[in-house]
PDB file of N, CA, C and O in Angstrom, chain B, residues numbered from 101:
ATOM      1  N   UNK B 101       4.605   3.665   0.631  1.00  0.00           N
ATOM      2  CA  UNK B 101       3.790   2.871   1.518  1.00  0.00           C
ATOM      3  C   UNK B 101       4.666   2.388   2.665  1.00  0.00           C
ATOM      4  O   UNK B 101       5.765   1.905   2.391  1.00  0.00           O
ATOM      5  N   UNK B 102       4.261   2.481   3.933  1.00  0.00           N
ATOM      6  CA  UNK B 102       4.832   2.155   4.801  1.00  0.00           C
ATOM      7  C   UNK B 102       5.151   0.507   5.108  1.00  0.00           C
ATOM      8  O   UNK B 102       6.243   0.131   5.533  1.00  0.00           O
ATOM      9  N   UNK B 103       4.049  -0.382   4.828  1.00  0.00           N
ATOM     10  CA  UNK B 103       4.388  -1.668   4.542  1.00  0.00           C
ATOM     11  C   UNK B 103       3.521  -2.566   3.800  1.00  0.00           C
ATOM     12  O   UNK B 103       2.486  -2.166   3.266  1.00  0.00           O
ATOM     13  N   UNK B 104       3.899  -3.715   3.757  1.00  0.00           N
ATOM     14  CA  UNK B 104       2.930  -4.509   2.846  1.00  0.00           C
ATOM     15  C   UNK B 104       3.528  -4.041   1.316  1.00  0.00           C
ATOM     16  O   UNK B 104       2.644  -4.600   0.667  1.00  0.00           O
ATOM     17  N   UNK B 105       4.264  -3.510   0.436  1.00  0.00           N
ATOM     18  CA  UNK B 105       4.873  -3.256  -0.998  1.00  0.00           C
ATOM     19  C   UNK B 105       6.449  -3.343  -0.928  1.00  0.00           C
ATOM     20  O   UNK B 105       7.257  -2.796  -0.177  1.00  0.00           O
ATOM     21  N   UNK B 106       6.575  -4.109  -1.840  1.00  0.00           N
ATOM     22  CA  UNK B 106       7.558  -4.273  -2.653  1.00  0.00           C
ATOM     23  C   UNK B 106       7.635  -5.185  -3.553  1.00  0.00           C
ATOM     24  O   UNK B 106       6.995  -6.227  -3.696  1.00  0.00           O
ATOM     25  N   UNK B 107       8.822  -4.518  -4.406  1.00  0.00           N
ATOM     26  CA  UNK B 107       8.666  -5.425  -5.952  1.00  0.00           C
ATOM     27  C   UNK B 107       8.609  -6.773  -5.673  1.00  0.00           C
ATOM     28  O   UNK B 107       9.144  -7.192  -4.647  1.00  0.00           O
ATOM     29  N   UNK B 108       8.053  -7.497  -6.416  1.00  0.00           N
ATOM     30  CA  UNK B 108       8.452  -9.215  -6.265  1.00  0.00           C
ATOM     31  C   UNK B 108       9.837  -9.708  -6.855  1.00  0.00           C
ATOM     32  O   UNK B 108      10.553 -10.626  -6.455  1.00  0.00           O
ATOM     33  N   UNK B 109      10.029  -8.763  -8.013  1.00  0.00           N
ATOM     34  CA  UNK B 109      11.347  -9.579  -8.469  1.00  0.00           C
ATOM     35  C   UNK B 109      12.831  -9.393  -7.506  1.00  0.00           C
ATOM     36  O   UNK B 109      13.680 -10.227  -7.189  1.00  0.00           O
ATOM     37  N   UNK B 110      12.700  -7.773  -7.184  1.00  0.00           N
ATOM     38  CA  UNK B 110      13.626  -7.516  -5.945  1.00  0.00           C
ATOM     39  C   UNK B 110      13.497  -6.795  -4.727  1.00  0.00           C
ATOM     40  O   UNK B 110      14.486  -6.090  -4.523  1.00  0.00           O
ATOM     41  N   UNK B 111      12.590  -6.723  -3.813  1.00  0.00           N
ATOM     42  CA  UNK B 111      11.834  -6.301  -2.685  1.00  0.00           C
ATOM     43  C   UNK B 111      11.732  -4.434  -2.728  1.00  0.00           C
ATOM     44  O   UNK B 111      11.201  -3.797  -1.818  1.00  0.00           O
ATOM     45  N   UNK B 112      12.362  -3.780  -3.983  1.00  0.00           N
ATOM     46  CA  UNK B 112      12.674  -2.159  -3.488  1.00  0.00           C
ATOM     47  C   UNK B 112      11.062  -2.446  -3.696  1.00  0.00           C
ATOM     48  O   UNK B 112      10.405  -3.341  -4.229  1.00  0.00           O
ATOM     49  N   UNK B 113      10.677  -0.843  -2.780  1.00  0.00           N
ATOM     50  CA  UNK B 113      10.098  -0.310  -2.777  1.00  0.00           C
ATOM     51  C   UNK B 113       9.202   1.130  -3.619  1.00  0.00           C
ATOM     52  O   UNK B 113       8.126   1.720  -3.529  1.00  0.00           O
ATOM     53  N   UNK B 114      10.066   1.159  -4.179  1.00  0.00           N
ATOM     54  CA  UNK B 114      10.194   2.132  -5.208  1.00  0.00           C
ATOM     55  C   UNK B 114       9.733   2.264  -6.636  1.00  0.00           C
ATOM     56  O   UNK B 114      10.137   1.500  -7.512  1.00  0.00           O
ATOM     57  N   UNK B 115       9.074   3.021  -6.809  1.00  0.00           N
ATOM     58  CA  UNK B 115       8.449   2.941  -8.072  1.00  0.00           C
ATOM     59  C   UNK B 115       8.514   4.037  -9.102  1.00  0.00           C
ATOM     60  O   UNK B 115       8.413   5.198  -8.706  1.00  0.00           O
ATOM     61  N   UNK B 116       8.682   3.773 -10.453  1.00  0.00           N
ATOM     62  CA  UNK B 116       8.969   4.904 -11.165  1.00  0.00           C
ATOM     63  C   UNK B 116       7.884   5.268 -11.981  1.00  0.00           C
ATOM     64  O   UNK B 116       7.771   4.541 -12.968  1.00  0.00           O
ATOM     65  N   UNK B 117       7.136   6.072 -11.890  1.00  0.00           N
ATOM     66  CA  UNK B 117       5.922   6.982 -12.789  1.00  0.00           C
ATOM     67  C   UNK B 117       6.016   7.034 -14.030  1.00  0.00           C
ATOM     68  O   UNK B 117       7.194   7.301 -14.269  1.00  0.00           O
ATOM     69  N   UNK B 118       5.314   6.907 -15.187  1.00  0.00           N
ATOM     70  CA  UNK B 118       5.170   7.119 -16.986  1.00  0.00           C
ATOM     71  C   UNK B 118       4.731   8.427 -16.503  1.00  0.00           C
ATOM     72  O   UNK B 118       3.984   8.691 -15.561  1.00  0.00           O
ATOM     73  N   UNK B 119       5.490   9.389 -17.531  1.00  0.00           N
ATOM     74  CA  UNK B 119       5.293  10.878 -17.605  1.00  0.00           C
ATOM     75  C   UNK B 119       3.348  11.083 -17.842  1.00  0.00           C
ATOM     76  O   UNK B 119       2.699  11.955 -17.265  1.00  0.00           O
ATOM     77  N   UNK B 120       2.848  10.212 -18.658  1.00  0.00           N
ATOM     78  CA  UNK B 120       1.462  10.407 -19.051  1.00  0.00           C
ATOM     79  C   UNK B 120       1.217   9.556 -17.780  1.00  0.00           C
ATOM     80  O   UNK B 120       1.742   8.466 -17.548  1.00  0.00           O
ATOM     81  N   UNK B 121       0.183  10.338 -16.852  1.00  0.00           N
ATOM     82  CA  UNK B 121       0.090   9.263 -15.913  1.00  0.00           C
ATOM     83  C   UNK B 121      -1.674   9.117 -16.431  1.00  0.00           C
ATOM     84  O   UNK B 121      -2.356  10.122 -16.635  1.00  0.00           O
ATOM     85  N   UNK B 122      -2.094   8.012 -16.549  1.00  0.00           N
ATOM     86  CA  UNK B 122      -3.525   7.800 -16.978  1.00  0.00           C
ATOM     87  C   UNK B 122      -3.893   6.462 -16.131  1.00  0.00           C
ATOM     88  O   UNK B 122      -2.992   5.630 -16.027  1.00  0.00           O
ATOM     89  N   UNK B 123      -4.885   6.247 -15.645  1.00  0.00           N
ATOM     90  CA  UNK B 123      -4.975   4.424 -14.771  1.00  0.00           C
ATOM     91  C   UNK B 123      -4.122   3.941 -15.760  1.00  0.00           C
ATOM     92  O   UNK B 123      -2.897   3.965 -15.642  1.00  0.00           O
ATOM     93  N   UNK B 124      -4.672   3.535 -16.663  1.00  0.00           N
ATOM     94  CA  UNK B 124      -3.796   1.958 -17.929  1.00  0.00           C
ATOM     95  C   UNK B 124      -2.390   2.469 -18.135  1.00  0.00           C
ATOM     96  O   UNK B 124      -1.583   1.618 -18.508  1.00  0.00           O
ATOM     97  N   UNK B 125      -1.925   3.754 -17.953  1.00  0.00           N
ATOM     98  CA  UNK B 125      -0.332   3.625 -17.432  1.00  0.00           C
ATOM     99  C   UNK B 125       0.381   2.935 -16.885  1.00  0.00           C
ATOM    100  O   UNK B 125       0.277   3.158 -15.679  1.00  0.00           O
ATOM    101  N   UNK B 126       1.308   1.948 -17.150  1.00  0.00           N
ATOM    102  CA  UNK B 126       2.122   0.968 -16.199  1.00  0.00           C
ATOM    103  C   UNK B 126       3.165   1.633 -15.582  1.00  0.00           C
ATOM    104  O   UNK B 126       4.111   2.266 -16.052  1.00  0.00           O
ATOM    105  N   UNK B 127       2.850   1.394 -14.512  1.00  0.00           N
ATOM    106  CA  UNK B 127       4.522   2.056 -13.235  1.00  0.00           C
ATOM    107  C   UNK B 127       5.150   0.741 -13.359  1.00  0.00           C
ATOM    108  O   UNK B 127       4.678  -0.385 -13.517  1.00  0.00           O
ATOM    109  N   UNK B 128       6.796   1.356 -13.202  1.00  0.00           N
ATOM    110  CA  UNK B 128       7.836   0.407 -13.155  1.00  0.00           C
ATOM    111  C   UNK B 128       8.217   0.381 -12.045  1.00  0.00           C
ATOM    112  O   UNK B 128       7.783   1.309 -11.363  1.00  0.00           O
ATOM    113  N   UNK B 129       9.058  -0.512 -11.401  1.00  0.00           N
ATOM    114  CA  UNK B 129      10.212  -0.699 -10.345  1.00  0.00           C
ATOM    115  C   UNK B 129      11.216   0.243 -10.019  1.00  0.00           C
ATOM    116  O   UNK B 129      11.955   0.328 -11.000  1.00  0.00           O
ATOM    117  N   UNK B 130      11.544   0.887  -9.239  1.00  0.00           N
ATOM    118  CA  UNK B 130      12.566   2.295  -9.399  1.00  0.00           C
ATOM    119  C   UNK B 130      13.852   1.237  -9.208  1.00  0.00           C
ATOM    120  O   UNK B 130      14.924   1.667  -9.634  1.00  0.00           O
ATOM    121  N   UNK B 131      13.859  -0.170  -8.583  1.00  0.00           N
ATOM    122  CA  UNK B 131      14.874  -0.876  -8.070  1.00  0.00           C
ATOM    123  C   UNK B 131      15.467  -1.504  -9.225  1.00  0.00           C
ATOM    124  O   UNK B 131      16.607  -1.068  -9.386  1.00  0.00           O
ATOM    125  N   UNK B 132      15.026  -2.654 -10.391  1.00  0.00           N
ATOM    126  CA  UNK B 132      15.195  -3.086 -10.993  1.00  0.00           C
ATOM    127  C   UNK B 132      14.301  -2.862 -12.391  1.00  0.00           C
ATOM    128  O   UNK B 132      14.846  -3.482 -13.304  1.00  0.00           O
ATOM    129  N   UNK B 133      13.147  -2.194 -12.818  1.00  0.00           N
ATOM    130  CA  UNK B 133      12.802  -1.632 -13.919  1.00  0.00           C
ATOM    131  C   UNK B 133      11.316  -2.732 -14.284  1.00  0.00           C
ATOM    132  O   UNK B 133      10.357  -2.311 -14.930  1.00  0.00           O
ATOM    133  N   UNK B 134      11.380  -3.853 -13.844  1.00  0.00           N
ATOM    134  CA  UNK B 134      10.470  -4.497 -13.956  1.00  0.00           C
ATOM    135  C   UNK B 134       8.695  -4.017 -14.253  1.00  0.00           C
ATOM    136  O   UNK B 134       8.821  -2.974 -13.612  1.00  0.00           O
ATOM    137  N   UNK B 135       7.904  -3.994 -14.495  1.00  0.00           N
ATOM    138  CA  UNK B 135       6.809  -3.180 -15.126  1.00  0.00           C
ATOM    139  C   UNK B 135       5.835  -4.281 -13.824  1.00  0.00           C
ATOM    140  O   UNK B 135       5.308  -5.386 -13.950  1.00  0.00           O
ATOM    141  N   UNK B 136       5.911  -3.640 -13.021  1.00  0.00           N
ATOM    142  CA  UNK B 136       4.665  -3.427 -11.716  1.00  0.00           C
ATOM    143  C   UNK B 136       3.137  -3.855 -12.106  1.00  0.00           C
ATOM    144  O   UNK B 136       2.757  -5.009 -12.304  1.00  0.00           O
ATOM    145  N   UNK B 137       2.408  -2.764 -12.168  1.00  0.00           N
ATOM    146  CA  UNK B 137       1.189  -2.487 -12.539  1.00  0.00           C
ATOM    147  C   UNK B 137       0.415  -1.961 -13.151  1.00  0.00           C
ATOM    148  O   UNK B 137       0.335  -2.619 -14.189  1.00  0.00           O
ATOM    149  N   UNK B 138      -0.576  -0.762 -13.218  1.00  0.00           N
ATOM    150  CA  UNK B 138      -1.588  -0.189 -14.225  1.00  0.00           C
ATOM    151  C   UNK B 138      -1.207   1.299 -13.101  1.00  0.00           C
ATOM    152  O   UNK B 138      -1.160   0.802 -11.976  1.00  0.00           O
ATOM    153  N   UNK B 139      -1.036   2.269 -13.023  1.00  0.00           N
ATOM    154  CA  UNK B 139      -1.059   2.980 -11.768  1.00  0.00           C
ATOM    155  C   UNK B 139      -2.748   3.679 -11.383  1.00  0.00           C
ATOM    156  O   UNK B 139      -2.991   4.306 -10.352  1.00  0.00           O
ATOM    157  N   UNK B 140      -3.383   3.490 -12.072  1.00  0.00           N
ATOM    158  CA  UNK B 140      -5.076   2.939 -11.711  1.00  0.00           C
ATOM    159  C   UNK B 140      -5.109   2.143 -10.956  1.00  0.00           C
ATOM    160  O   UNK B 140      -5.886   2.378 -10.031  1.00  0.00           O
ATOM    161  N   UNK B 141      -4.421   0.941 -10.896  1.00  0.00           N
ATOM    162  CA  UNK B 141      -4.486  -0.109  -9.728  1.00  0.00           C
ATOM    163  C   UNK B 141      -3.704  -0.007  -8.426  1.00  0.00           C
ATOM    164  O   UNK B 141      -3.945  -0.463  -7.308  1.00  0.00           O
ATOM    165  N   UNK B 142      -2.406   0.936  -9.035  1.00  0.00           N
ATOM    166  CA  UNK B 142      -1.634   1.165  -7.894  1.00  0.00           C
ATOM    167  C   UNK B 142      -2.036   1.987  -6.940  1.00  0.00           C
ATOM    168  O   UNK B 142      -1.571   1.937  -5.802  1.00  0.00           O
ATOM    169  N   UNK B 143      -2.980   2.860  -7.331  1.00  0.00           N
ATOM    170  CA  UNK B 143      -3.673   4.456  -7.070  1.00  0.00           C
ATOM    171  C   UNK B 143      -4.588   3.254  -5.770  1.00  0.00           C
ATOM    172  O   UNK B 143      -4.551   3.270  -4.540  1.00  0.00           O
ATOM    173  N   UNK B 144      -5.270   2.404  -6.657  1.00  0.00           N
ATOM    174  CA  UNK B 144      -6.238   1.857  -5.372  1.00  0.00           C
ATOM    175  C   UNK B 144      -5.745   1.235  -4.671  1.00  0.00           C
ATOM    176  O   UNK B 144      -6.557   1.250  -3.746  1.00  0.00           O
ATOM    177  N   UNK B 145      -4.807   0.521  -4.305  1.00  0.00           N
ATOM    178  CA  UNK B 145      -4.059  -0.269  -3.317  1.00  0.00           C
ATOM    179  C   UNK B 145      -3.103   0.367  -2.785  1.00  0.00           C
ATOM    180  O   UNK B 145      -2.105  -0.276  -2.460  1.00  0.00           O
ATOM    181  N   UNK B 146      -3.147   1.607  -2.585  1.00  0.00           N
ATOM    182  CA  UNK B 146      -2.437   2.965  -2.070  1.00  0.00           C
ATOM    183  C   UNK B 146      -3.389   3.271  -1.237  1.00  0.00           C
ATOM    184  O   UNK B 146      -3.218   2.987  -0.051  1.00  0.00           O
ATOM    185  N   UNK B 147      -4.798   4.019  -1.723  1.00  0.00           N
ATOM    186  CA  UNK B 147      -6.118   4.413  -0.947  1.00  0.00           C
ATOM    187  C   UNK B 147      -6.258   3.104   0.412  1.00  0.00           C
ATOM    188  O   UNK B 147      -6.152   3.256   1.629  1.00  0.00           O
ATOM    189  N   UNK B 148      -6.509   1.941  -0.332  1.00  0.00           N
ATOM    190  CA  UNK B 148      -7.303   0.709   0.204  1.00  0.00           C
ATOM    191  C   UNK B 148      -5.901   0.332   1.955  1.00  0.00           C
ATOM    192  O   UNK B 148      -6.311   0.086   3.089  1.00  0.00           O
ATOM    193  N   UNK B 149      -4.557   0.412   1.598  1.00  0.00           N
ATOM    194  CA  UNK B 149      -3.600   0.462   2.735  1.00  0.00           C
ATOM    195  C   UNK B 149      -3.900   1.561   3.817  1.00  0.00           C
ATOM    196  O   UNK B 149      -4.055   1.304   5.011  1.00  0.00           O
ATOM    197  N   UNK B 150      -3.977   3.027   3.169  1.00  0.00           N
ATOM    198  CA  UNK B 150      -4.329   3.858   3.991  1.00  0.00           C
ATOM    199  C   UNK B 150      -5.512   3.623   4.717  1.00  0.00           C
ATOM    200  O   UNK B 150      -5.483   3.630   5.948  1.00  0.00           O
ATOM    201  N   UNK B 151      -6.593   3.406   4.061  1.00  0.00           N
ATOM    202  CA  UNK B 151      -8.200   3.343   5.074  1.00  0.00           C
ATOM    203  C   UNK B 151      -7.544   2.295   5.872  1.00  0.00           C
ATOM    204  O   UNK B 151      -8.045   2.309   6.997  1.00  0.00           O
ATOM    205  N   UNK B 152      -6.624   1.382   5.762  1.00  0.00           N
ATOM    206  CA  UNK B 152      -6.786  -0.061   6.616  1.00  0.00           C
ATOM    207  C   UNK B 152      -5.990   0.472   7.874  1.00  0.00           C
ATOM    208  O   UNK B 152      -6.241   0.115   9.025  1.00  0.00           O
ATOM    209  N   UNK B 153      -4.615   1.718   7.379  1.00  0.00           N
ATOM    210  CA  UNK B 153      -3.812   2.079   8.309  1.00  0.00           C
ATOM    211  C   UNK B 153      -4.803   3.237   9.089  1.00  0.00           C
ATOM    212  O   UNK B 153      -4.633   3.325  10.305  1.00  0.00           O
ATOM    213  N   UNK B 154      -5.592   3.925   8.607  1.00  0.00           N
ATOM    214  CA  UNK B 154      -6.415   4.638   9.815  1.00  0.00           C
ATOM    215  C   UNK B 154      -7.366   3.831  10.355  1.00  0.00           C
ATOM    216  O   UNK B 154      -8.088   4.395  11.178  1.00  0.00           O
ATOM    217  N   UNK B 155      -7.606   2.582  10.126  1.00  0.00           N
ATOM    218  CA  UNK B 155      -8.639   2.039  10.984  1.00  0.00           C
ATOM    219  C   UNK B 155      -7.977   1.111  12.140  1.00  0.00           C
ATOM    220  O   UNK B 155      -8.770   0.460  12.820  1.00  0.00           O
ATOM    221  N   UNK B 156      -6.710   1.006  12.396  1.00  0.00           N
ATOM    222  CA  UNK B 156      -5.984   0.105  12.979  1.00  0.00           C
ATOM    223  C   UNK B 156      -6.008   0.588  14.354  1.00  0.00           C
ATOM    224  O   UNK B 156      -6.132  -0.208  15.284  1.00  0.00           O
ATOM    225  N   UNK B 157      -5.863   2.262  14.603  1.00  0.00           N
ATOM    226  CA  UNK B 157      -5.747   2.517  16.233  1.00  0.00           C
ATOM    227  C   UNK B 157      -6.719   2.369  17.165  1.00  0.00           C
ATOM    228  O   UNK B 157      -6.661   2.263  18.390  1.00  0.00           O
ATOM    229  N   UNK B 158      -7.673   2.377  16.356  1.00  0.00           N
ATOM    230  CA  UNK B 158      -9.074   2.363  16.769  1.00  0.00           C
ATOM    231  C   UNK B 158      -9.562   1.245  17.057  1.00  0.00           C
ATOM    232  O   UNK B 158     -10.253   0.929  18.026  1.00  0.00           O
ATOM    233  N   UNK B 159      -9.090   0.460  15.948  1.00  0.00           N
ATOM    234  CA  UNK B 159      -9.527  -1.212  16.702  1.00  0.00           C
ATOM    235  C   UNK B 159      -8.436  -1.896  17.698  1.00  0.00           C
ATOM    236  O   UNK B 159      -8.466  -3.014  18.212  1.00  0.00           O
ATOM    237  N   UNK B 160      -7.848  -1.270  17.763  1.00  0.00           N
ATOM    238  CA  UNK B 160      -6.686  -1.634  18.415  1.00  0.00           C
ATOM    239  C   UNK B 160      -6.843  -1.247  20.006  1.00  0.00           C
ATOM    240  O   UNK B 160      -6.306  -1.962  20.852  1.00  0.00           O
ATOM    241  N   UNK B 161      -7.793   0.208  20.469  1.00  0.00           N
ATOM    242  CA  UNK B 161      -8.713   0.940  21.346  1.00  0.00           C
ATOM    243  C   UNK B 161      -9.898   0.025  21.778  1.00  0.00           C
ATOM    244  O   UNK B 161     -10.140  -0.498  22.866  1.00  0.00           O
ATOM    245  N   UNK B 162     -10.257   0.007  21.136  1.00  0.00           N
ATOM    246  CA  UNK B 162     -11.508  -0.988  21.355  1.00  0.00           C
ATOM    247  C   UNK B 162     -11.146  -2.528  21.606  1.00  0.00           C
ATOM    248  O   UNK B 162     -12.075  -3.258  21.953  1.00  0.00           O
ATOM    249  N   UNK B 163     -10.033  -3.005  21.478  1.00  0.00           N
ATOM    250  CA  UNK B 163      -9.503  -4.403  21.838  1.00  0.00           C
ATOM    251  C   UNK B 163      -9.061  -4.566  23.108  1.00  0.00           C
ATOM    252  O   UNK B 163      -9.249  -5.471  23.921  1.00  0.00           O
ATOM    253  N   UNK B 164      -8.234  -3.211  23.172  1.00  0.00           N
ATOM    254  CA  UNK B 164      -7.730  -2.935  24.742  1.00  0.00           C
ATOM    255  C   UNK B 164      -9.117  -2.620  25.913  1.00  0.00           C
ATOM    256  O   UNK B 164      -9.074  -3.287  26.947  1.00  0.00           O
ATOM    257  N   UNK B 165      -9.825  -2.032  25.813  1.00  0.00           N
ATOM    258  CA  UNK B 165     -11.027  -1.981  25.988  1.00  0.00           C
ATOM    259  C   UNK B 165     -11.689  -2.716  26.499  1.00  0.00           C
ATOM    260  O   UNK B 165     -12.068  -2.569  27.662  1.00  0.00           O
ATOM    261  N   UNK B 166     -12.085  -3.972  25.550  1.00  0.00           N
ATOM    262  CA  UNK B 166     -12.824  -5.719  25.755  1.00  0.00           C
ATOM    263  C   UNK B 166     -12.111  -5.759  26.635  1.00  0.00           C
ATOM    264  O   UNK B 166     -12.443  -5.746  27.820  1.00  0.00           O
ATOM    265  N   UNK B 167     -10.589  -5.835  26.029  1.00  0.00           N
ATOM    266  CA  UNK B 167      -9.676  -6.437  27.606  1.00  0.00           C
ATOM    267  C   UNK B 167     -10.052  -6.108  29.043  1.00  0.00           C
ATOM    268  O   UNK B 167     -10.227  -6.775  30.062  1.00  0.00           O
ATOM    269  N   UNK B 168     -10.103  -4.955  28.758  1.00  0.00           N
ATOM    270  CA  UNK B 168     -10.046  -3.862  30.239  1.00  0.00           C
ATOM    271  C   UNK B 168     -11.809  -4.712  30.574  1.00  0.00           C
ATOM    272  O   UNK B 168     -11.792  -5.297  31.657  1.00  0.00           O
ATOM    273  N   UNK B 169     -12.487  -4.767  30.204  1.00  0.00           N
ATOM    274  CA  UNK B 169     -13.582  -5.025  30.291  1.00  0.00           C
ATOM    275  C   UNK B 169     -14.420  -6.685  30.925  1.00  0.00           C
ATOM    276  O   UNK B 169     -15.500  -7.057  31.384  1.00  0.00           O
ATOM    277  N   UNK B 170     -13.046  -7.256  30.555  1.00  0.00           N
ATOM    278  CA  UNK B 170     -13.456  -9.068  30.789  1.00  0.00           C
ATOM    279  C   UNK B 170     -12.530  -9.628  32.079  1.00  0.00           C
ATOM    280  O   UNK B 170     -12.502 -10.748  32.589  1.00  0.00           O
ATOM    281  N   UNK B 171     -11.600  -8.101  32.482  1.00  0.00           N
ATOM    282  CA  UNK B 171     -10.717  -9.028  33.405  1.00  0.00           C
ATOM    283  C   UNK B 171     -11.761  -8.391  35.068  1.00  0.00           C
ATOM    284  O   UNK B 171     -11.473  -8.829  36.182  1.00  0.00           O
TER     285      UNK B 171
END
C-alpha cells in the first residue's frame, strides 16, 4: 500500500502471509512478527484504499475546475 499502513507496534509496512491463506487467516508483521489481522480484512482495506486512490484525480479535476469556474 502506498500509504495510510503500517504496523502499530513498529511502523514497517510489511506483512507476512499464513501459507493457508483463507479470510480468518491472520497475517503477521514482516517487521516485528506481531499478528496484524484476518487477511479477509486485510484483502478489504487493500480494495477499499485503492477505489479511494482511483477516485482522488478526478476529484481533484473537478476541484480545479469549481476553481477555474468561481474566479
Amino acid at each position: 500500500m502506498r500509504s495510510g499502513f503500517g504496523c502499530e507496534s513498529c511502523g514497517s509496512p510489511g506483512v507476512r502471509l499464513p501459507a493457508d491463506l483463507t479470510d480468518d487467516a491472520m497475517i503477521s508483521c514482516d517487521g516485528c512478527g506481531c499478528t496484524l489481522m484476518a487477511w479477509g480484512a486485510f484483502k478489504r482495506r487493500v480494495e477499499a484504499q485503492e477505489a479511494a486512490e482511483r477516485r482522488e484525480p478526478s476529484e481533484r479535476h473537478a476541484a480545479a475546475a469549481q476553481q477555474r469556474a468561481t474566479r
